[in-house]
C-alpha positions as CSV (number, residue, x, y, z in Angstrom):
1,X,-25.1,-11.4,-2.1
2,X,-24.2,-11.8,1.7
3,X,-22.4,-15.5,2.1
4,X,-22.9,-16.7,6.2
5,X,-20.6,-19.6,7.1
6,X,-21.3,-20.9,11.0
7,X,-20.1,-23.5,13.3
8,X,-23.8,-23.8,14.3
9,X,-24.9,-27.0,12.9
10,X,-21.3,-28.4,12.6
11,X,-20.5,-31.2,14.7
12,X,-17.8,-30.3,17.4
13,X,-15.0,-32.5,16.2
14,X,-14.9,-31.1,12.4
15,X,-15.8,-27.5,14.0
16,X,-11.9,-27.0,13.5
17,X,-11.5,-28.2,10.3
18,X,-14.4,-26.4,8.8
19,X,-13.7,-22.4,10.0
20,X,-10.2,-23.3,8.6
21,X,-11.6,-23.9,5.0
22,X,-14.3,-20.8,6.0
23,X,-11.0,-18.8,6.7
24,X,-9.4,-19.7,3.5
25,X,-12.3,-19.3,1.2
26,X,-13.3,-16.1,2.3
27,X,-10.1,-14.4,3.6
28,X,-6.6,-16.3,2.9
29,X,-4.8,-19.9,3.9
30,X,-4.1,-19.7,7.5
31,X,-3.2,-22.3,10.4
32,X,-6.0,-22.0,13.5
33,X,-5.3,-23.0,17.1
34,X,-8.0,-22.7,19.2
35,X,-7.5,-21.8,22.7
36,X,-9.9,-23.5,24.7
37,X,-10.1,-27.3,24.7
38,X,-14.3,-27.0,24.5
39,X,-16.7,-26.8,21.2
40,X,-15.6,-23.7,18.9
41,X,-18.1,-21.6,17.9
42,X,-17.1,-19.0,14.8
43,X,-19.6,-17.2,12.1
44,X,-18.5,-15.2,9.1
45,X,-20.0,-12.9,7.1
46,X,-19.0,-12.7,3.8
47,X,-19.4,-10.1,0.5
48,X,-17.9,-8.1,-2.0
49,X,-17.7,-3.9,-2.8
50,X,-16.3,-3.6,-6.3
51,X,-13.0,-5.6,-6.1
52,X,-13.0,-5.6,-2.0
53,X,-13.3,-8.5,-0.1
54,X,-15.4,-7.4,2.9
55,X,-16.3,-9.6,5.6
56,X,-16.9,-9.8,10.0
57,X,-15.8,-12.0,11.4
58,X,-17.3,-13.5,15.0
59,X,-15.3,-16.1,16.9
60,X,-14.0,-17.6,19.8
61,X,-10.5,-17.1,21.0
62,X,-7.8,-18.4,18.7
63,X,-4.1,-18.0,17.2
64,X,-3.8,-17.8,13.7
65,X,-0.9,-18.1,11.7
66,X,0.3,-17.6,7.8
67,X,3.3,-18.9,6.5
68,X,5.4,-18.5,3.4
69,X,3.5,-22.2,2.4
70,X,0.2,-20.5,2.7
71,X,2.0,-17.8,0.7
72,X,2.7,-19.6,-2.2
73,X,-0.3,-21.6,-2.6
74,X,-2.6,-18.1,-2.6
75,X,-3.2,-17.0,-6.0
76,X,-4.1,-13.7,-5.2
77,X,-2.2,-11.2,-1.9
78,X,-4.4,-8.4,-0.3
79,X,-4.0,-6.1,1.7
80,X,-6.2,-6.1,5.1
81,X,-7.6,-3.8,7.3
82,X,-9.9,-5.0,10.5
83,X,-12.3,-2.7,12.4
84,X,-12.2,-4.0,16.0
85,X,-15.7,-4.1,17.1
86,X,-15.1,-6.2,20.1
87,X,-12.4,-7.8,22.1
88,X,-8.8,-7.6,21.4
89,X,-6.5,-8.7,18.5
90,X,-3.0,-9.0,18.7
91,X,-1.0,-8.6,15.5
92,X,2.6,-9.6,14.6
93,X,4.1,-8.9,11.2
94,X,7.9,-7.6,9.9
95,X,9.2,-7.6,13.4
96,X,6.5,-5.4,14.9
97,X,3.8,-5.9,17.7
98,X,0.5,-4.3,17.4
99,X,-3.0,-4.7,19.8
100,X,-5.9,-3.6,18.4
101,X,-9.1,-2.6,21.1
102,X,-12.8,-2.0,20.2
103,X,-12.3,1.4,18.0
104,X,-9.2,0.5,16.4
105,X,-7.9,0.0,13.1
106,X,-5.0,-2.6,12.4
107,X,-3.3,-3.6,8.7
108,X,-1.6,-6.6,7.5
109,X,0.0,-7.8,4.2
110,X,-1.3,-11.5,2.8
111,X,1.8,-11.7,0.9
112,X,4.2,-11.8,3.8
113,X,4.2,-13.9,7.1
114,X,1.7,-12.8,10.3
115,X,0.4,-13.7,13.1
116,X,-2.7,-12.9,14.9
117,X,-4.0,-13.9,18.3
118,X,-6.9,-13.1,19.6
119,X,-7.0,-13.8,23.5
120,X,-11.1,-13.5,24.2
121,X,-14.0,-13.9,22.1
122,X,-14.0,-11.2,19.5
123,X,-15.7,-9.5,16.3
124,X,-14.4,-7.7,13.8
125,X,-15.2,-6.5,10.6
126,X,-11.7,-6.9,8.0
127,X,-11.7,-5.1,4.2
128,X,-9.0,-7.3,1.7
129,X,-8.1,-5.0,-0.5
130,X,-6.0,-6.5,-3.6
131,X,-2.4,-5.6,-3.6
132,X,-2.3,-5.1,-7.0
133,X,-4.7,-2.3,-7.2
134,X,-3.1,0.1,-4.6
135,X,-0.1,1.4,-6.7
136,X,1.7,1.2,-3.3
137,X,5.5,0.0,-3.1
138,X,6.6,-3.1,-0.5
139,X,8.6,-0.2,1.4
140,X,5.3,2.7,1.6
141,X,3.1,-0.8,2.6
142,X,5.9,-1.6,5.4
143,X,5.2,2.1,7.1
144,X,1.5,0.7,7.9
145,X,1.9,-3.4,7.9
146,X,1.8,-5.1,11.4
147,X,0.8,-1.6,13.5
148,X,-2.9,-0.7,14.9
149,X,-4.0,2.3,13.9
150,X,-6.4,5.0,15.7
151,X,-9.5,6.3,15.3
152,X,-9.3,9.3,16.7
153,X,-8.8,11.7,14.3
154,X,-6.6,12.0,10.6
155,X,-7.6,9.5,8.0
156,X,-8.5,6.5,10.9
157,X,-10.9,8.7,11.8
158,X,-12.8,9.0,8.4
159,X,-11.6,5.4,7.0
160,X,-13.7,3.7,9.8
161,X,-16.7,4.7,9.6
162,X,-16.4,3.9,5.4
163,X,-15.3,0.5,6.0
164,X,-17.6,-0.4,8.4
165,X,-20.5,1.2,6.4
166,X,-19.1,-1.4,3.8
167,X,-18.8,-4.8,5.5
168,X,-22.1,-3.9,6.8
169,X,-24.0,-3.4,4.1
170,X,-22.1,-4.5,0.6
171,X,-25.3,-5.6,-1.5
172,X,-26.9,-2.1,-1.5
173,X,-24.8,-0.8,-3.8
174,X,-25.3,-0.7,-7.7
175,X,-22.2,-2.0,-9.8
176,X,-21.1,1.3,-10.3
177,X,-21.3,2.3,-7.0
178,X,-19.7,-0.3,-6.1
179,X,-16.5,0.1,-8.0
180,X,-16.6,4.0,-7.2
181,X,-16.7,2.9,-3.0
182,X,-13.8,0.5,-3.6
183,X,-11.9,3.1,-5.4
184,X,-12.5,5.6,-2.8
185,X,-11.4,3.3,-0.2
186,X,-8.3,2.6,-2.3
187,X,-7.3,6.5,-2.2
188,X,-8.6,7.0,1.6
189,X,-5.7,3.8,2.6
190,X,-2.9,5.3,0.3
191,X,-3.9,9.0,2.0
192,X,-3.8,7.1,5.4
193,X,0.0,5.7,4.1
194,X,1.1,8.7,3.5
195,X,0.0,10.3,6.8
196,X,1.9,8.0,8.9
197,X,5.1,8.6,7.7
198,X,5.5,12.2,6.5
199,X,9.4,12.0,6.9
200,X,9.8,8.9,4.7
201,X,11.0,10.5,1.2
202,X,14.7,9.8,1.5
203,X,14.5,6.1,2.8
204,X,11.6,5.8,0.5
205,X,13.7,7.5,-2.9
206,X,16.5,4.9,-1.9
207,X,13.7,1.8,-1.5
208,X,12.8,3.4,-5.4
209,X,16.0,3.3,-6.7
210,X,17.1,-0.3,-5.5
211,X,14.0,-1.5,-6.9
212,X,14.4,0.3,-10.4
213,X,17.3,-1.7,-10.3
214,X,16.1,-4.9,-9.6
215,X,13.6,-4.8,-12.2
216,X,16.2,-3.7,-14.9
217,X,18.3,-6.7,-13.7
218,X,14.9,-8.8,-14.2
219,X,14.3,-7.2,-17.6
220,X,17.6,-7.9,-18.7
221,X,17.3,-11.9,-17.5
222,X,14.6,-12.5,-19.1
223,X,14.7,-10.4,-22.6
224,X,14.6,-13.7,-24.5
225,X,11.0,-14.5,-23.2
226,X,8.1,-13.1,-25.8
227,X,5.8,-12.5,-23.3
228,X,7.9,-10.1,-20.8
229,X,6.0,-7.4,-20.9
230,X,5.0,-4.7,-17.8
231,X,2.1,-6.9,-16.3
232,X,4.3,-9.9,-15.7
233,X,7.3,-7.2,-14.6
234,X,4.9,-6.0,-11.8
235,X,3.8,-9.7,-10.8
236,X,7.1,-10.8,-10.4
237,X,8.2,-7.7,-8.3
238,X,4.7,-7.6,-5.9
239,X,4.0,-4.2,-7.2
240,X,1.0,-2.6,-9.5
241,X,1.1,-2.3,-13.2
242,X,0.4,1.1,-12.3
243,X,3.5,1.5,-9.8
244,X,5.7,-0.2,-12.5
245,X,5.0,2.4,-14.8
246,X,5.2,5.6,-11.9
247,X,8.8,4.1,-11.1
248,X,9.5,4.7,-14.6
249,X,8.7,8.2,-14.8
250,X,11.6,9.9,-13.6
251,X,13.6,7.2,-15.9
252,X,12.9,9.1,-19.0
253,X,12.0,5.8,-20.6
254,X,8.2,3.5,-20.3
255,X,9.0,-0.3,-19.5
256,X,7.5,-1.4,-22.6
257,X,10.4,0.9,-24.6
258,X,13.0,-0.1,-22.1
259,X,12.6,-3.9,-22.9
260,X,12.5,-2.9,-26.6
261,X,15.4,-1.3,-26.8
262,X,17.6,-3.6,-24.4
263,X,16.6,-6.6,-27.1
264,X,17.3,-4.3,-30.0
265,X,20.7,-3.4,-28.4
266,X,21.6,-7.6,-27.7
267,X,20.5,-8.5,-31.5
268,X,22.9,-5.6,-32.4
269,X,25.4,-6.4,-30.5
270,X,25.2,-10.2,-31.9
271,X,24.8,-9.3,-35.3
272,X,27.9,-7.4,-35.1
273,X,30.1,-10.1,-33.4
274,X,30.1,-12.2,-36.9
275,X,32.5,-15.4,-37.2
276,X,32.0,-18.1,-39.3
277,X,29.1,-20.0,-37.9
278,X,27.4,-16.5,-37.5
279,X,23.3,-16.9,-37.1
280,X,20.7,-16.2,-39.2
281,X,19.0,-12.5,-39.0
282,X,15.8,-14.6,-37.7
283,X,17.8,-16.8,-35.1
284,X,18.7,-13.6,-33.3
285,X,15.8,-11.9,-33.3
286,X,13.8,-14.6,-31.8
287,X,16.4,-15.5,-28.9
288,X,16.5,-12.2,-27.5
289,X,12.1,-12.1,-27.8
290,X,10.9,-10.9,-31.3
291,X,8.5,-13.4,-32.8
292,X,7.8,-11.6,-36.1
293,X,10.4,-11.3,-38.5
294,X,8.8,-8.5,-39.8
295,X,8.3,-6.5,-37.1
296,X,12.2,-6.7,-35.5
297,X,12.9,-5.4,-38.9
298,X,11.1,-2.4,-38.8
299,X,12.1,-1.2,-35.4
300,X,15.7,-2.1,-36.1
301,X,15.6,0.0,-38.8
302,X,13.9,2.8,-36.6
303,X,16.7,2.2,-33.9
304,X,19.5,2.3,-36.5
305,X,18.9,3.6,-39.3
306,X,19.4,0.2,-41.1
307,X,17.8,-3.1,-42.0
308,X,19.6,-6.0,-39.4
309,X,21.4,-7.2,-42.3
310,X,23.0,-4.1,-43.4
311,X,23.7,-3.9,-40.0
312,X,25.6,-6.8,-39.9
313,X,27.7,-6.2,-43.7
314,X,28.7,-2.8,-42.4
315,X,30.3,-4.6,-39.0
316,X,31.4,-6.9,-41.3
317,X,33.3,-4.3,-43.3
318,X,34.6,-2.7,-40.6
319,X,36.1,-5.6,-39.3
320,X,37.6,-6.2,-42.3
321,X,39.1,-3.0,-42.3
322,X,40.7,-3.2,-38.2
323,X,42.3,-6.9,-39.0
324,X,45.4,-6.5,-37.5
325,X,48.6,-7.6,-39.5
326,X,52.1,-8.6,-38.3
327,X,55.0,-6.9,-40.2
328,X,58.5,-6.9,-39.5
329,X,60.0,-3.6,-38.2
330,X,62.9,-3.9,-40.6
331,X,63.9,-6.1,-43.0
332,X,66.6,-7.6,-41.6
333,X,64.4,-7.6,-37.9
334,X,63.3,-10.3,-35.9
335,X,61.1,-7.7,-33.7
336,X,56.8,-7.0,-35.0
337,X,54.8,-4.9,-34.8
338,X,51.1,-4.4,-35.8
339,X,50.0,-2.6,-38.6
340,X,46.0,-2.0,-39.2
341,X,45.2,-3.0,-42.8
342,X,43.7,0.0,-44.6
C-alpha cells in the first residue's frame, strides 16, 4: 500500500520539521536546509517491492545532509539509487562530485556521509536497496557511490526503465513477484557495478585480501564470545552474510570452521601450558566460546585425536620429560651445564 506524506495541510512554520521526519521515516535521518526563506512545499510517495524501499520524491529546492550521527542512529544502511525525473541534483560522497539531469541515474551509500543539493524544484523517483542483500564489498560499492550515471545505453539504460516501473507502481505485484522484481533489481545494480569498472581486479583482489585480514583479526578478538558466528562477522564488517562466506572461498576454510578451529587451537594451547593453579577442562572451554561441555569434547577429540584431558596429561608428561636439570661438568667444577631428564 502506497503511503503519501505532503506539506499540503501543514502549517508553514512546522512545514520544516515535518518533511524532516517524512525524510527519515521513509528514506534515512538527514539534516534539511531549505533554500528559499518562503512556505516549503514537499510530497513523497512511499511503498515497498519485496525488500526495496521505493519512493518519489517532489520538493522544493533544498540541501540535505547525512552525518556519521545520522549514521549511527539508522538501524538499517541501503543502498540508493534516484531516477531524475525533473530538475537537477547535485551529489557529494567519498570525495567525488556528481549532477544528475532529467534522465539520469545517480547512487549513494546510507552507511557513509553525503550530501545532496538540489538547486530548483525537483522530482525524483529513489530505490533503497538494503546493503546487506547485495553481496557487494565497501571497495566494488565505492566504484559507483557519489557518481551520476547514464542512461544511454549499458545497464543505465535497462535499470531505468525497471526502477521507475517500480516506484511507480509497487502494489501491483503479488508477494512473489515482488521478491522476484527486487531480486532482479539486486543482480541488474551488481551487473551495473561491474560494468563501470572493468579494470578493477587487482585493486579490488588487494581491497579482498586486507579485509580477509581484518575479519581474521576480528575473529580472533572476539573468540571468547558464544555468539560470534558469520552473521554478526558480516554486521560488524558492513558486508553480506553472503560476501562473508564468498571471501572465504579461496581460503580453503568456511567462517563458521575457521572460528572453530581458532578456539580449539587457544583451549589447546591453554590446556597445554599447565602450572599449578591450572583451570579446569570446563573453565577453558567456555572462555575461549564453547557453552556445552559436551560438545567442546567431541570436536576436540575430532581435532586431536584426544579427549581435552588426555590432552592435557600427555603435555603434562612431556613436560615432565624436558625439565631441564643443572649438573656439574666435572666433579671437581664450578662450571654447569643442562642436562634434559630422560
Amino acid at each position: 500500500m502506497n503511503l503519501v506524506l505532503t506539506t499540503a495541510a501543514v502549517p508553514e512554520n512546522e512545514q520544516l520539521a515535518y518533511w524532516c521526519q517524512a525524510m527519515a521515516g521513509t528514506r534515512v535521518p538527514m539534516a534539511v536546509t531549505p533554500r528559499g526563506d518562503g512556505p516549503f512545499a514537499g510530497r513523497i510517495t512511499t511503498g515497498r517491492v519485496g525488500h526495496l524501499r521505493v519512493a518519489t520524491v517532489e520538493a522544493d529546492a533544498y540541501r540535505a545532509g547525512r552525518t556519521a550521527s545520522h549514521i549511527a542512529r539508522s538501524a538499517e544502511q541501503f543502498v540508493g539509487v534516484g531516477v531524475q525525473v525533473s530538475g537537477r541534483t547535485a551529489l557529494a560522497q567519498g570525495g567525488r562530485r556528481a549532477d544528475a539531469g532529467p534522465g539520469d541515474l545517480y547512487v549513494y551509500d546510507t552507511a557513509h556521509p553525503y550530501f545532496l543539493e538540489h538547486p530548483e524544484r525537483f522530482s525524483v523517483r529513489i530505490v533503497l536497496m538494503p546493503r546487506r542483500a547485495l553481496g557487494l564489498s565497501d571497495a566494488e560499492l565505492r566504484r559507483v557511490t557519489g557518481t551520476a550515471i547514464g542512461t544511454g545505453q549499458g545497464c543505465g539504460a535497462v535499470l531505468m526503465p525497471f526502477l521507475t516501473t517500480l516506484v511507480d507502481s509497487p502494489d501491483a505485484y503479488s508477494p512473489t513477484a515482488a521478491g522476484r522484481l527486487a531480486a532482479s533489481v539486486i543482480e541488474l545494480f551488481a551487473t551495473l557495478v561491474a560494468e563501470t569498472a572493468p579494470d578493477a581486479g587487482a585493486e579490488e583482489e588487494t581491497s579482498r585480501g586486507h579485509l580477509v585480514a581484518r575479519i581474521r583479526d576480528h575473529i580472533d578478538q572476539n573468540l571468547g564470545d558464544p555468539a560470534l558466528a558469520p552473521e554478526g562477522i558480516a554486521k560488524a564488517h558492513h558486508i553480506s552474510v553472503r560476501y562473508l562466506h564468498r571471501l572465504f572461498e579461496d581460503e580453503g576454510i568456511t567462517v563458521g570452521r575457521l572460528v572453530q578451529r581458532r578456539r580449539l587451537e587457544e583451549c589447546a594451547r591453554e590446556l597445554g601450558r599447565g602450572g599449578r593453579a591450572a583451570p579446569t577442562v570446563s573453565s577453558v572451554a567456555q572462555r575461549w566460546g564453547f557453552v556445552n561441555p559436551a560438545h567442546f569434547s567431541r570436536v576436540f577429540r575430532g581435532a586431536y585425536g584426544i579427549s581435552p584431558r588426555e590432552w592435557r596429561s600427555a603435555r603434562a608428561a612431556d613436560r615432565a620429560r624436558l625439565v631441564p636439570v643443572l649438573v656439574p661438568k666435572t666433579a671437581d667444577s664450578d662450571s654447569w651445564f643442562v642436562q634434559r631428564a630422560s
